[in-house]
N, C-alpha and C positions, 0 to 999 in steps of 0.2 A: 757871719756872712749871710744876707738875707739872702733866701733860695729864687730860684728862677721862678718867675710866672709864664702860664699860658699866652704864647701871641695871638695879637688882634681876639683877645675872650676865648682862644677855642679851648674846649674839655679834653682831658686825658680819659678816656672812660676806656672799661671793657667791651668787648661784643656785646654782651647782653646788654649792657647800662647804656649804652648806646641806641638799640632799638626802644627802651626804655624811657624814653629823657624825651620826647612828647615830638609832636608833627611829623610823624612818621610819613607818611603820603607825600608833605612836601619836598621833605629831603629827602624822601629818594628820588621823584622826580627832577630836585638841582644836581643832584647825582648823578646820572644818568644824562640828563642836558649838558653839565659839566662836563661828563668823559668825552662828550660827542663832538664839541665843540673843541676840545681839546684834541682831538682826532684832526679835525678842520684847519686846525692852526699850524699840526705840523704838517698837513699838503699841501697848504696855502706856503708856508716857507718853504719846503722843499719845489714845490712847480716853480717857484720862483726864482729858485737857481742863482739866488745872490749871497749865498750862505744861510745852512739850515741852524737850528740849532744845538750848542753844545753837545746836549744829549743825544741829540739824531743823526751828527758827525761820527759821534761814537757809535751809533747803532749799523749808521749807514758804512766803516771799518768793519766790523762785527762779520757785517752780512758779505762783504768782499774775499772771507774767508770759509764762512757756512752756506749751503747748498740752503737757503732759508729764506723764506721772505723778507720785509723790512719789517712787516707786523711779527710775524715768527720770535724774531731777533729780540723786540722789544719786549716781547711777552717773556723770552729766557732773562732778559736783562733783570725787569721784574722780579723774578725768583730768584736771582742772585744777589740783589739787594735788600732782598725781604733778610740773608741772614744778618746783613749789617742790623736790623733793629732791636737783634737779641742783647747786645752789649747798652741801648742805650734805654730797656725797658720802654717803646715805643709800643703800643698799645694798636694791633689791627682792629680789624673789624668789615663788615660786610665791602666797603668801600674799599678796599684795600683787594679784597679779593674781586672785586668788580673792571679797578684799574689793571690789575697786573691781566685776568683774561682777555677783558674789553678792547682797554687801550689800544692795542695792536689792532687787532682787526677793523676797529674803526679807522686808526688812519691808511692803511691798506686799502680799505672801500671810497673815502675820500681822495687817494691818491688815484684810483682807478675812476673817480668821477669830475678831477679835475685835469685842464687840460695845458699843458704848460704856456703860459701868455706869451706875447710877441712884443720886443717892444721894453728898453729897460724900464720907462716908467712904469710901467704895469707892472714889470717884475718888483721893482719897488714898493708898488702901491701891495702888493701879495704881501711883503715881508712884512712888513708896517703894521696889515690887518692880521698877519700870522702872531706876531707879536703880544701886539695889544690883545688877541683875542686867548691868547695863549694863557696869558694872565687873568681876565676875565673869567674862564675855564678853572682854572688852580682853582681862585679862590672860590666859586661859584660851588666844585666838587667838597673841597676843603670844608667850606662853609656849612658843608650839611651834615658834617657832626656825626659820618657813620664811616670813620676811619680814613686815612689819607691813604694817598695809593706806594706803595713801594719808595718812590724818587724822591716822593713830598712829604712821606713820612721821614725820609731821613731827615730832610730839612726842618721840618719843624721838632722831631725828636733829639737836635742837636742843638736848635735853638734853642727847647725848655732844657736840657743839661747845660749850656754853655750862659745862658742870660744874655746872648748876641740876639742882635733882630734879625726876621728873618732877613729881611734885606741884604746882610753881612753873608748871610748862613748860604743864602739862594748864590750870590753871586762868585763864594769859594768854591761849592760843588760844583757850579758850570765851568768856570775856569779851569777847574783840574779835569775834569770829563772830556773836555774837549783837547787839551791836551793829548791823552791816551788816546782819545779817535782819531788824531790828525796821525800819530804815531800808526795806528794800525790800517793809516790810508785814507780816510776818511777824510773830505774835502769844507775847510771853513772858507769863510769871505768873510765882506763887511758886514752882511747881515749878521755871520757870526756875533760879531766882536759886539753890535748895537742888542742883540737875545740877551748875553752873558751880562750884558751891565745896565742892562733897561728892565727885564723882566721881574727881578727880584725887588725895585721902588716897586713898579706898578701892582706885583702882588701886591708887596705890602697894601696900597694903597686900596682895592677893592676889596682886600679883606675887610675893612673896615664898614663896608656897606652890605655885604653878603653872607656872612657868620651868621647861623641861625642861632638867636637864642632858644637856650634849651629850656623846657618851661617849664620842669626838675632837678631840685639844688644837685649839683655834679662837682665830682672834685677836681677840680683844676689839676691843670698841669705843675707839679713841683712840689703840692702839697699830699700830708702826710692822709690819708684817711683817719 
């Protein structure tokens, strides 16, 4: 059985080999743009009140039961998911600890700095741009090769075990996540349903433009050292 490879080129590397593996300054700076933006995308969907997504259905259940922010929520969610990547030797790294603190508090600051639209097409036009940019962001964080964060490390730590694309990988996690938050209260829509089955082509697809190469031979994803 030929073993899985890396999607869209990314590396499996450790912590160290990660700050290691060259243009450091860049990637951290798409790092950091990437979480920010990612921040952006889920206030941009949430103010727009036509369905957030999967994962922020479930957050936004979550927080309907704890005395806790919506950033709070996200940040424990994060630590809860870090144990899922012990089974599937999914490799952290600075980014990983970047997302699980960041995350949260960025979109909390973004949802405090935006103001909910009037007006369905605006709320539309929010989702849309929540969307697209959400994807954007993944791959953008993704791309700089100093660990995925918590959510996206599952996804792609399942896709190098399984040999699914991410595309498959992305849009079974949303499906089941959003499930469990509707369950514990948390409110989907249309937007929902268009996050869950758009988000995961579009990853893929900016992957493809945003993956930094690394400009030191690194062992893929699947292969043996």
């Amino acid at each position: 059985m030929k073993p899985p490879t890396a999607p869209a080129g990314l590396a499996n590397l450790g912590p160290l080999a990660q700050l290691k593996a060259g243009r450091l300054p860049e990637r951290l700076l798409r790092l950091l743009v990437g979480l920010w933006l990612y921040g952006l995308a889920i206030a941009l969907m949430i103010e727009g009140a036509v369905g957030a997504s999967p994962w922020d259905v479930f957050h936004l259940g979550v927080s309907h039961h704890l005395p806790l922010s919506f950033g709070m929520v996200m940040v424990l969610t994060a630590v809860g998911v870090l144990l899922a990547w012990i089974p599937l030797r999914q490799m952290p790294g600075l980014g990983t600890v970047a997302n699980t603190l960041l995350l949260g508090p960025f979109a909390d600051l973004n949802l405090a700095l935006l103001d909910t639209p009037q007006g369905l097409p605006l709320r539309c036009a929010y989702l849309v741009a929540g969307v697209v940019l959400c994807a954007v962001a993944t791959a953008m964080y993704i791309g700089a090769q100093l660990g995925p964060g918590p959510r996206d490390g599952l996804m792609t730590g399942l896709a190098r075990r399984t040999g699914w694309s991410i595309r498959s990988i992305r849009t079974l996690i949303e499906v089941t996540v959003l499930v469990i938050g509707v369950l514990l209260g948390g409110v989907a829509g249309v937007g929902t349903v268009l996050f869950a089955f758009g988000v995961g082509p579009l990853t893929q697809f900016f992957l493809r433009y945003l993956v930094v190469r690394l400009d030191t031979p690194a062992t893929v994803a699947g292969e043996t050292p």
